[in-house]
ZADO-1210 file (C-alpha; in nm, 4 decimals, padded with zeros to 6 digits):
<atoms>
<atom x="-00.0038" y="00.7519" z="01.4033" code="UNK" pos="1"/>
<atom x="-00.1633" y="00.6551" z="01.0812" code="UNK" pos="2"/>
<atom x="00.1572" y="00.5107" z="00.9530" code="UNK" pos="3"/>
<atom x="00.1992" y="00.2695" z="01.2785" code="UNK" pos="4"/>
<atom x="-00.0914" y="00.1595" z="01.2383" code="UNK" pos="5"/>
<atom x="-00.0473" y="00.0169" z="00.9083" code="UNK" pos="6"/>
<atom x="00.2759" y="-00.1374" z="01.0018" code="UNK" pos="7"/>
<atom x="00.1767" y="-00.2821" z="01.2835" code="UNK" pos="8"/>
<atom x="-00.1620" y="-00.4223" z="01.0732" code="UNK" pos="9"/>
<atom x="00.1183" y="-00.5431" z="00.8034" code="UNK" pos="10"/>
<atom x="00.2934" y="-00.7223" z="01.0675" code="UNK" pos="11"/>
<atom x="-00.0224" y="-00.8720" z="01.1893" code="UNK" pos="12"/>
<atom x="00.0438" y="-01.0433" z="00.8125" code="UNK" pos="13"/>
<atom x="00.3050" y="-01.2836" z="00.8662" code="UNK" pos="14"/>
<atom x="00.1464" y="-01.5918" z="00.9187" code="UNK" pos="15"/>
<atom x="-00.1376" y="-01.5489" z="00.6271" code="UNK" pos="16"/>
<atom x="00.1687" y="-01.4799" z="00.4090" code="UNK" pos="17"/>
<atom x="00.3492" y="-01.7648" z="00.4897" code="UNK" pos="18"/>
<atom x="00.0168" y="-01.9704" z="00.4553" code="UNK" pos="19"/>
<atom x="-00.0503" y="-01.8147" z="00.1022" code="UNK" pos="20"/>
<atom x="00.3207" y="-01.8893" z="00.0379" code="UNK" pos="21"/>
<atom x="00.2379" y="-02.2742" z="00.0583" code="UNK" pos="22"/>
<atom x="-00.0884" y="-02.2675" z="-00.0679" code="UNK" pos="23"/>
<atom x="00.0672" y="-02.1519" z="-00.3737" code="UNK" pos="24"/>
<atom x="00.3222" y="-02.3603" z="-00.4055" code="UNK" pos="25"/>
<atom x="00.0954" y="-02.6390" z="-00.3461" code="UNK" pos="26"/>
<atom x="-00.1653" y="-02.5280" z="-00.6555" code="UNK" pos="27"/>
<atom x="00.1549" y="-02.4219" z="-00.8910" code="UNK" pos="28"/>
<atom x="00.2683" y="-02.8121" z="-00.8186" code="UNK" pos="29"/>
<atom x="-00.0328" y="-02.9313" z="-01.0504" code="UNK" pos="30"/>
<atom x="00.0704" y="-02.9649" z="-01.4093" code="UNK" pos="31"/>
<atom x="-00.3081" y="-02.7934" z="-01.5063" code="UNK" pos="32"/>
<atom x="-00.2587" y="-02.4661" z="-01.3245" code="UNK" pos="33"/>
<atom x="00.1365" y="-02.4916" z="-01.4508" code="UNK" pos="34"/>
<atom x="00.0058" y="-02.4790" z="-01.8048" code="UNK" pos="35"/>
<atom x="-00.2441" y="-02.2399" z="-01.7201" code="UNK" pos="36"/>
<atom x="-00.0126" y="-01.9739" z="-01.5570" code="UNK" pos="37"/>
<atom x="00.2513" y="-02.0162" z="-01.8599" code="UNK" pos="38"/>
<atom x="-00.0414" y="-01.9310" z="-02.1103" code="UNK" pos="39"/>
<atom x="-00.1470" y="-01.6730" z="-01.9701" code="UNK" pos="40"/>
<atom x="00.2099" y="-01.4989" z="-01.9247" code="UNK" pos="41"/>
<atom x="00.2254" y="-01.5200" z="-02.3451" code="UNK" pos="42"/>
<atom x="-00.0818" y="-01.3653" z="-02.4065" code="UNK" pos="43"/>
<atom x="00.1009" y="-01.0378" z="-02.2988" code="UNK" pos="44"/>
<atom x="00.2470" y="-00.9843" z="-02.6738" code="UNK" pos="45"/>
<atom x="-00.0713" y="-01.0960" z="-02.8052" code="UNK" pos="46"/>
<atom x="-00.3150" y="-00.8408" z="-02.6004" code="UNK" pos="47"/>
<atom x="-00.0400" y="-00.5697" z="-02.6067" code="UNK" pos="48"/>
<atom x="00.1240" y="-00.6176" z="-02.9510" code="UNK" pos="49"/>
<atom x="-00.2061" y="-00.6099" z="-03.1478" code="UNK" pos="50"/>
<atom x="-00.3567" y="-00.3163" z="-03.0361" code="UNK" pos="51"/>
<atom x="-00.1274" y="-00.0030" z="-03.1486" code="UNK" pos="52"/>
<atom x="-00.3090" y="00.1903" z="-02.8837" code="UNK" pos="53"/>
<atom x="-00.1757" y="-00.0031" z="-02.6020" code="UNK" pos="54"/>
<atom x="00.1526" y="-00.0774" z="-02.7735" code="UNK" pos="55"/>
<atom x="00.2130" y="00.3044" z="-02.7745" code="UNK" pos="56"/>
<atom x="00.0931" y="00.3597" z="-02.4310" code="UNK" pos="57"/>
<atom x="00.3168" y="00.1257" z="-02.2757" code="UNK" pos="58"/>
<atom x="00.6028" y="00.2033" z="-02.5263" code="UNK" pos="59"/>
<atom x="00.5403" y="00.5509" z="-02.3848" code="UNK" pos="60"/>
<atom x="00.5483" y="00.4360" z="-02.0118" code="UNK" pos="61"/>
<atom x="00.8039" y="00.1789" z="-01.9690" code="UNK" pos="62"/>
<atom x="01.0767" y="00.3578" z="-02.1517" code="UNK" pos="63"/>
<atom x="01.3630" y="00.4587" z="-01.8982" code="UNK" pos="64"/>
<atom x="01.1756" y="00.3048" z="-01.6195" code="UNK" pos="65"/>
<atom x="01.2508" y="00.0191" z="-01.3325" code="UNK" pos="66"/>
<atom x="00.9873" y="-00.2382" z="-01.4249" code="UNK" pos="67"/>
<atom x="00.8988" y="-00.4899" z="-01.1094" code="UNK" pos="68"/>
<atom x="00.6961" y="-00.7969" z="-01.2591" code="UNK" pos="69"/>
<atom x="00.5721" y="-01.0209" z="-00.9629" code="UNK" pos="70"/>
<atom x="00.5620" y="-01.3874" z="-00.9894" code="UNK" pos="71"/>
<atom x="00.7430" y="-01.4601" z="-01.3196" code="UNK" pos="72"/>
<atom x="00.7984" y="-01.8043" z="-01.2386" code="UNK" pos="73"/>
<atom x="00.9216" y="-02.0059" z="-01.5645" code="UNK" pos="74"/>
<atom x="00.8067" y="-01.7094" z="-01.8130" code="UNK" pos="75"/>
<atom x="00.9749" y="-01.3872" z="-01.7213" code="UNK" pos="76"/>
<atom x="00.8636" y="-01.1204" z="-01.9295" code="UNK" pos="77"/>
<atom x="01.2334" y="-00.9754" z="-01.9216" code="UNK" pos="78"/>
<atom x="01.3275" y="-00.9723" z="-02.2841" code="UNK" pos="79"/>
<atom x="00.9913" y="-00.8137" z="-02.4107" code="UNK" pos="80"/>
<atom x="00.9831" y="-00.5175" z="-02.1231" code="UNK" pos="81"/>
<atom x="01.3860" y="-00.4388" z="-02.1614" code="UNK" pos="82"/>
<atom x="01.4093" y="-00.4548" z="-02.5785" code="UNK" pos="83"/>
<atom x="01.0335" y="-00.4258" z="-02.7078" code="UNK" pos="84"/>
<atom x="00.9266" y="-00.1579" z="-02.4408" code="UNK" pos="85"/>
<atom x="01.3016" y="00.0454" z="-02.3432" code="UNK" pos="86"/>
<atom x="01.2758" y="00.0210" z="-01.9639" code="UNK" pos="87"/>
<atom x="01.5917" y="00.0750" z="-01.7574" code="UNK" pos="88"/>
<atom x="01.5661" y="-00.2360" z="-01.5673" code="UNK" pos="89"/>
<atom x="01.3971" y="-00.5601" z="-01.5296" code="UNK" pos="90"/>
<atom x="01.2888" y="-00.6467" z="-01.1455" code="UNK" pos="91"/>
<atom x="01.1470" y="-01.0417" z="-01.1279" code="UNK" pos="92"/>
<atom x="01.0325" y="-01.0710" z="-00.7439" code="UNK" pos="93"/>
<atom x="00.9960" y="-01.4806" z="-00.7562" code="UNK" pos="94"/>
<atom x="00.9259" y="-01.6663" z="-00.4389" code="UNK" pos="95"/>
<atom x="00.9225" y="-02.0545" z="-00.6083" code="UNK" pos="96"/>
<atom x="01.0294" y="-02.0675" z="-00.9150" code="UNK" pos="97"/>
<atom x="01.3664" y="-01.8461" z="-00.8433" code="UNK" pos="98"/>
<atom x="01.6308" y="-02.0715" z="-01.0545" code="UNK" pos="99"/>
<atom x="01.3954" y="-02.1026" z="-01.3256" code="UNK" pos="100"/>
<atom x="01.3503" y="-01.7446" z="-01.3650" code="UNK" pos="101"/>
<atom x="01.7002" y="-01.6966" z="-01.3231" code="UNK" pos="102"/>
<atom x="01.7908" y="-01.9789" z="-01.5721" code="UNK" pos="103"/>
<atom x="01.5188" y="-01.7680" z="-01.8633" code="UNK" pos="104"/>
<atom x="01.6590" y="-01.4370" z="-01.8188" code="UNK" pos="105"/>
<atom x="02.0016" y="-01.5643" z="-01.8762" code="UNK" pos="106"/>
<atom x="01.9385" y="-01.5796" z="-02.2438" code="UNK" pos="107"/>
<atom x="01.8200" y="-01.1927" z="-02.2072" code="UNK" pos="108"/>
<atom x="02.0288" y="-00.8521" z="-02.2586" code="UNK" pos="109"/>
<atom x="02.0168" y="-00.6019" z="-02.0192" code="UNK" pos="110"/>
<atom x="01.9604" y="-00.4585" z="-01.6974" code="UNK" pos="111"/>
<atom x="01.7926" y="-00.7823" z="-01.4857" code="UNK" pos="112"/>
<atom x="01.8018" y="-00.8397" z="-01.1429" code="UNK" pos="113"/>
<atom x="01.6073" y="-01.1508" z="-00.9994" code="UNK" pos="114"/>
<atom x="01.4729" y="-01.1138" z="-00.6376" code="UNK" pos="115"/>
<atom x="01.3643" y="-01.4393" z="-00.4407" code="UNK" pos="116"/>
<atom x="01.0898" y="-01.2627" z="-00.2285" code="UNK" pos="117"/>
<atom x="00.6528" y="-01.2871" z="-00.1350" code="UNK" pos="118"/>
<atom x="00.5407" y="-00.9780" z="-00.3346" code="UNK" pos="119"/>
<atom x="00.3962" y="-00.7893" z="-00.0456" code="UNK" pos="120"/>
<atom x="00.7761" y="-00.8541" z="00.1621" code="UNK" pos="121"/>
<atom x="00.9497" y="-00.7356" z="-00.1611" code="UNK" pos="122"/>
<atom x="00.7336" y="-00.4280" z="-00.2513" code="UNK" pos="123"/>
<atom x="00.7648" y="-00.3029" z="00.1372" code="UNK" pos="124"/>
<atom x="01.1138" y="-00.2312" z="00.1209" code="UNK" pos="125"/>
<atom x="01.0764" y="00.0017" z="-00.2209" code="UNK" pos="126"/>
<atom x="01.0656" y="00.3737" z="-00.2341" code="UNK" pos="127"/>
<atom x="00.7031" y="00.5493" z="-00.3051" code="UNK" pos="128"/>
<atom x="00.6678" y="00.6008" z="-00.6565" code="UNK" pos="129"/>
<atom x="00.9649" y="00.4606" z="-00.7982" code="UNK" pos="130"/>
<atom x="00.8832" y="00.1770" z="-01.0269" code="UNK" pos="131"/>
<atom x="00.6337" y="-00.0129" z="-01.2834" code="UNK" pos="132"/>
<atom x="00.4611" y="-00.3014" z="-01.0956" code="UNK" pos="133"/>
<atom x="00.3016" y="-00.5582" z="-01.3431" code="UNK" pos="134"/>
<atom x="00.2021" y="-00.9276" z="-01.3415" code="UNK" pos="135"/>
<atom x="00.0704" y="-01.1979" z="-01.5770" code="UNK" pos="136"/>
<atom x="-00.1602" y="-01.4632" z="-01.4063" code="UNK" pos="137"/>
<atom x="-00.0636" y="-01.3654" z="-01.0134" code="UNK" pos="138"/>
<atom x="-00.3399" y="-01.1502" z="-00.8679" code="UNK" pos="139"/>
<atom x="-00.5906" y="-01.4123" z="-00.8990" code="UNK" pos="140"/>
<atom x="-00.9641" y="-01.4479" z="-00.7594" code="UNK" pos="141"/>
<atom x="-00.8968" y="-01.8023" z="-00.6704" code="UNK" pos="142"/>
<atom x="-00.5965" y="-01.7834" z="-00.4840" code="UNK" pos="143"/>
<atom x="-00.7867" y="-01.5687" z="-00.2079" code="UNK" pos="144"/>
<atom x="-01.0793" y="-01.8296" z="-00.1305" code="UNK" pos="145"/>
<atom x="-01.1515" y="-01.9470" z="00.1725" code="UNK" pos="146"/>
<atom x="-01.0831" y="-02.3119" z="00.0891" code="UNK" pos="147"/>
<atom x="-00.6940" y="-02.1511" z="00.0752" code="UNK" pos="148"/>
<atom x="-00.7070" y="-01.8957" z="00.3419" code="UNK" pos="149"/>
<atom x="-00.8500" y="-01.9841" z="00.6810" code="UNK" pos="150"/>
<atom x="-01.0748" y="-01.6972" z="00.6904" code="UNK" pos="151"/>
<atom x="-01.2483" y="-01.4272" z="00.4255" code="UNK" pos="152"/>
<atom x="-01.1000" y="-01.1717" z="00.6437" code="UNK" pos="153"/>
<atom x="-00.7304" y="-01.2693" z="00.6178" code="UNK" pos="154"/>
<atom x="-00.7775" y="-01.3387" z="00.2282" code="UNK" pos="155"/>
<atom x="-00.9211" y="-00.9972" z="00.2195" code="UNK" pos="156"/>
<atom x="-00.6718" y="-00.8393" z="00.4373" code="UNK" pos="157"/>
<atom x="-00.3819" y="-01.0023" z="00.2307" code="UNK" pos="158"/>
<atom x="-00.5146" y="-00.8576" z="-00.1211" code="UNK" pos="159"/>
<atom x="-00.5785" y="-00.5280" z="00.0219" code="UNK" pos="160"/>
<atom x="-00.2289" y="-00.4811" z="00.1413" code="UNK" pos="161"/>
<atom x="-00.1189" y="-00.6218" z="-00.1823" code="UNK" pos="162"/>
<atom x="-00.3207" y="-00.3334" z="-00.3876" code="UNK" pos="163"/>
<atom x="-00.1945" y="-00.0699" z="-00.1329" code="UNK" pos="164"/>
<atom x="00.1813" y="-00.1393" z="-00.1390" code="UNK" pos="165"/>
<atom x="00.1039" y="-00.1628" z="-00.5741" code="UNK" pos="166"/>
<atom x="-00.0292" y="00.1403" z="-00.5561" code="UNK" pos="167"/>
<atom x="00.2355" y="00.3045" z="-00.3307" code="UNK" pos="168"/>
<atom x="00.5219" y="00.1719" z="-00.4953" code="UNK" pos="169"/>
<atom x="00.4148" y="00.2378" z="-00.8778" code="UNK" pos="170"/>
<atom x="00.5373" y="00.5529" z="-01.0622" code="UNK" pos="171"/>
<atom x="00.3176" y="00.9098" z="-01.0405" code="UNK" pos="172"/>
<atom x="00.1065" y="00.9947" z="-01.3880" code="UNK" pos="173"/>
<atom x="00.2545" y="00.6167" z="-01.4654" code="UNK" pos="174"/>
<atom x="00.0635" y="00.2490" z="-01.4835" code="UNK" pos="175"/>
<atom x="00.0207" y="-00.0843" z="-01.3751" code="UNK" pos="176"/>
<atom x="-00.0348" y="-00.3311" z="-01.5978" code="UNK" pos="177"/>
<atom x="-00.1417" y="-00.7679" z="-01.4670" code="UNK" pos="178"/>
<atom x="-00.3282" y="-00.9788" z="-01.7202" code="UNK" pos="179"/>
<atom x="-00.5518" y="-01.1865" z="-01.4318" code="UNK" pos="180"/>
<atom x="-00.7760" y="-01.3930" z="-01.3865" code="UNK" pos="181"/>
<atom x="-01.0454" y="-01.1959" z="-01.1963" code="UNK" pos="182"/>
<atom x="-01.3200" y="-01.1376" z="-01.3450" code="UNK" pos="183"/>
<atom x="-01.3839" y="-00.7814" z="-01.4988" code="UNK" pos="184"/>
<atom x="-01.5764" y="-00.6235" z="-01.2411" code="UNK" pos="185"/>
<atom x="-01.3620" y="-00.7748" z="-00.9764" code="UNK" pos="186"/>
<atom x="-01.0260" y="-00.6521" z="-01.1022" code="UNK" pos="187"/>
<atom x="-01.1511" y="-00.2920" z="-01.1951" code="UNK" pos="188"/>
<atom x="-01.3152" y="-00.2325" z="-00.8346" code="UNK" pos="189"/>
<atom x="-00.9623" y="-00.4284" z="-00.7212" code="UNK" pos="190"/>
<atom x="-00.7510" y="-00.1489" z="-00.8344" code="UNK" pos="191"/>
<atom x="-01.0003" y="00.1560" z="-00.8459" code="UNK" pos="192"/>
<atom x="-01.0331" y="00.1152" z="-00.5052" code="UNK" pos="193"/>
<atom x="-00.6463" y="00.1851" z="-00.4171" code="UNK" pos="194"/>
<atom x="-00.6538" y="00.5077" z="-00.6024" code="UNK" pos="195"/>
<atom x="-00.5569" y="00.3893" z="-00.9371" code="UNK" pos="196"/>
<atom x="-00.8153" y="00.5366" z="-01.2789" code="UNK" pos="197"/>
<atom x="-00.9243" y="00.3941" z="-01.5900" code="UNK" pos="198"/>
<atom x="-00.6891" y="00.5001" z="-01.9051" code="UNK" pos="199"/>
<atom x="-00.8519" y="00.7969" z="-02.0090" code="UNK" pos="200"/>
<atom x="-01.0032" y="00.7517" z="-02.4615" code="UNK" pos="201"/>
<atom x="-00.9208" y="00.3588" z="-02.4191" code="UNK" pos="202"/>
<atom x="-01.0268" y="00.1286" z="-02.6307" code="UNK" pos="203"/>
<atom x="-01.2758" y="-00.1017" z="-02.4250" code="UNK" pos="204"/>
<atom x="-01.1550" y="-00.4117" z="-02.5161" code="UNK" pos="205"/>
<atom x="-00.9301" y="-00.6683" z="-02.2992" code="UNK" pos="206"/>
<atom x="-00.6468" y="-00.4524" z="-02.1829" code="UNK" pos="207"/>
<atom x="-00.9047" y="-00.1527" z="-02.0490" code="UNK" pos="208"/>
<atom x="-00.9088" y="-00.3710" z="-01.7639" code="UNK" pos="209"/>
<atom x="-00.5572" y="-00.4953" z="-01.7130" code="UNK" pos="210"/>
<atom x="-00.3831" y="-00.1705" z="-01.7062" code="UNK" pos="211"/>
<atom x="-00.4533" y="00.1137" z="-01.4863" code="UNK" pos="212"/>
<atom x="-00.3007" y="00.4801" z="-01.4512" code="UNK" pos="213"/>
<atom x="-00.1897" y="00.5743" z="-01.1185" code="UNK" pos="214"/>
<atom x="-00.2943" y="00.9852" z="-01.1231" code="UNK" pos="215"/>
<atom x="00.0326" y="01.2741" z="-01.0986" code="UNK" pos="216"/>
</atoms>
């Protein structure tokens, strides 16, 4: 019973998807938030790569692993999570960007498979616990306002599902990892509320609250 009832509330999704769809595309259009979005996707090697804590952590966690990075657009992290890290394969879920994705990852080695899909579609149709879901500048606090969504509630709804199907979807005793731009308190409560835990002797610095260990 439980289980219809969250597919039939998914379902009740379809039109705040599509409407977040071209809200997005519409904000992406604007050269600012284009600069903004490829900025941010760099400052994965430079939050990650200087801290040997977190480089060791996610060395740890990626290797062998299917690693799903949502919204890649024109910087797919491919390269950096297939050689740098040793996962099994790169998974870019792009719904706008798709041949510009495609066109980056062509100059990478390795396992890559780009998926024109809306995260919360994509993520649906994958197994419980069976990959690494990460991000770099997607799960955003201004992209559920109400200016975008007609209501609080159906930005609300949206994220929630979002979180749940994250959560679902990543890897037991594994992590998450999206460099946002919620604010602190906003992105820990964000994922602490679908079950995942703070990184257990972190260093508090950036990354304690961009990466997130979903429990065995």
């Amino acid at each position: 019973m439980l289980e219809a009832t969250i597919e039939e509330q998914r379902n009740n999704l379809v039109s705040p998807i599509d409407t977040y769809k071209q809200e997005c595309i519409s904000a992406a259009l604007k050269s600012a938030r284009r600069a903004t979005y490829a900025n941010y996707g760099r400052q994965l090697e430079v939050l990650i790569g200087s801290n040997r804590f977190w480089e060791s952590l996610i060395t740890a966690k990626f290797k062998d692993q299917r690693v799903i990075e949502l919204g890649p657009g024109h910087d797919p992290k491919a390269d950096t999570i297939l050689n740098r890290y040793g996962a099994s394969k790169y998974l870019g879920v792009e719904p706008f960007y798709t041949k510009s994705t495609i066109r980056e990852v062509s100059k990478c080695q390795g396992n890559i498979e780009i998926v024109n899909a809306e995260a919360i579609d994509f993520l649906s149709e994958q197994p419980d616990n069976s990959a690494i879901v990460m991000s770099c500048g997607v799960i955003c606090s201004e992209l559920f306002q109400e200016e975008i969504f007609s209501s609080r509630k159906i930005a609300n709804d949206y994220l929630r599902f979002l979180g749940q199907e994250i959560y679902r979807v990543t890897l037991e005793n594994n992590i998450t990892l999206h460099l946002t731009y919620f604010e602190p308190f906003e992105i820990q409560m964000f994922f602490l509320d679908n079950g995942f835990e703070q990184i257990n002797n972190a260093p508090i610095d950036a990354n304690y609250r961009n990466i997130f260990l979903k429990p065995a």
